[in-house]
C-alpha positions as CSV (number, residue, x, y, z in Angstrom):
1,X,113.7,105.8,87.6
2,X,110.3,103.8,88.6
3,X,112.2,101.8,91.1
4,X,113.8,104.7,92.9
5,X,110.4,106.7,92.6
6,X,108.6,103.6,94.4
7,X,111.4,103.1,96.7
8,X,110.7,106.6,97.8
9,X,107.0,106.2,98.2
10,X,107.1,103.4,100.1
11,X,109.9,105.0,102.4
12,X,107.6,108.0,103.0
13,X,104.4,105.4,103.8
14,X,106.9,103.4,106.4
15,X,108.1,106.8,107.9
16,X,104.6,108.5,108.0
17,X,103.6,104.9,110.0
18,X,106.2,105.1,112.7
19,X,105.2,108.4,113.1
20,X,102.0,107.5,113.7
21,X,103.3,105.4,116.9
22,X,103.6,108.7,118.7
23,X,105.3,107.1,122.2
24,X,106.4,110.3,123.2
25,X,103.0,112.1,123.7
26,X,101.5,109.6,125.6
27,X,101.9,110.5,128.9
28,X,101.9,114.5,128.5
29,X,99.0,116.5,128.5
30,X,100.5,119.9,129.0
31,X,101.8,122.3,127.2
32,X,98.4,122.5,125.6
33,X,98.4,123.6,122.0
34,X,96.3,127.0,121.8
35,X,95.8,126.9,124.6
36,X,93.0,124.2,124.7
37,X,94.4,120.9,122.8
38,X,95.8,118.3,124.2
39,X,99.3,117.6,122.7
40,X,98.8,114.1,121.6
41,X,95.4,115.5,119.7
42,X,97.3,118.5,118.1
43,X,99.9,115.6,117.0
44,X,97.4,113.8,115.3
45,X,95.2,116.5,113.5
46,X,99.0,117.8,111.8
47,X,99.8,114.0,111.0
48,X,96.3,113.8,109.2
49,X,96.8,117.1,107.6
50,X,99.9,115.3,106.3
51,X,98.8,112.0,105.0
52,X,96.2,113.4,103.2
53,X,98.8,115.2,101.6
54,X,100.8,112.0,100.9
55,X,97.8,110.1,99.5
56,X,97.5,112.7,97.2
57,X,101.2,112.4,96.2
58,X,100.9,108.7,96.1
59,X,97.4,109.2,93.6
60,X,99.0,111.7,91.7
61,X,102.7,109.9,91.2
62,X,101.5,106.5,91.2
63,X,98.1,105.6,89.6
64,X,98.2,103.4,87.3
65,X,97.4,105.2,83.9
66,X,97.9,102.3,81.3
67,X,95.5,100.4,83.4
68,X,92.8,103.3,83.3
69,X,93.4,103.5,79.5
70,X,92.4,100.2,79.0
71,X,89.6,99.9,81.1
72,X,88.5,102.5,79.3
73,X,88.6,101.3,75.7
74,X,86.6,98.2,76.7
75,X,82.9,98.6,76.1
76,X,80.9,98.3,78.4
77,X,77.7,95.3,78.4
78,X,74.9,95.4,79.9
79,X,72.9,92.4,80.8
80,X,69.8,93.0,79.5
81,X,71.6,93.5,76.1
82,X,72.2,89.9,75.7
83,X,69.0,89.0,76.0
């Protein structure tokens, strides 16, 4: 299940970067979007609205717990201790 559950993340990472590539707005600057946003701006504002809602996915699905669990059971020195 982890390796289809990475697979998939890294899928939706490749896709959301060839989306980024967006070769078909670059020479249009009408329709505008509302009425005052150029197409290839509107493009981008929605694709940021969606990666932040992929690096949330990504932080939520994959952060490494175990690794936070033992970072946390070390204690933690400070140098003026040793002295």
């Amino acid at each position: 299940m982890r390796v289809v559950k990475r697979a998939l993340l890294v899928g939706l990472f490749v896709l959301l970067y060839a989306l980024h590539q967006d070769v078909w707005l670059w020479r249009s600057a009408r329709p505008l979007v509302f009425g005052f946003l150029p197409p290839g701006l509107a493009w981008h504002a929605a694709y940021t609205i969606v990666v932040a809602g992929a690096l949330w996915l990504l932080s939520t699905l994959a952060w490494p717990h175990a690794l936070e669990r033992e970072a946390e059971q070390v204690p933690l020195r400070h140098p003026e201790d040793e002295a």
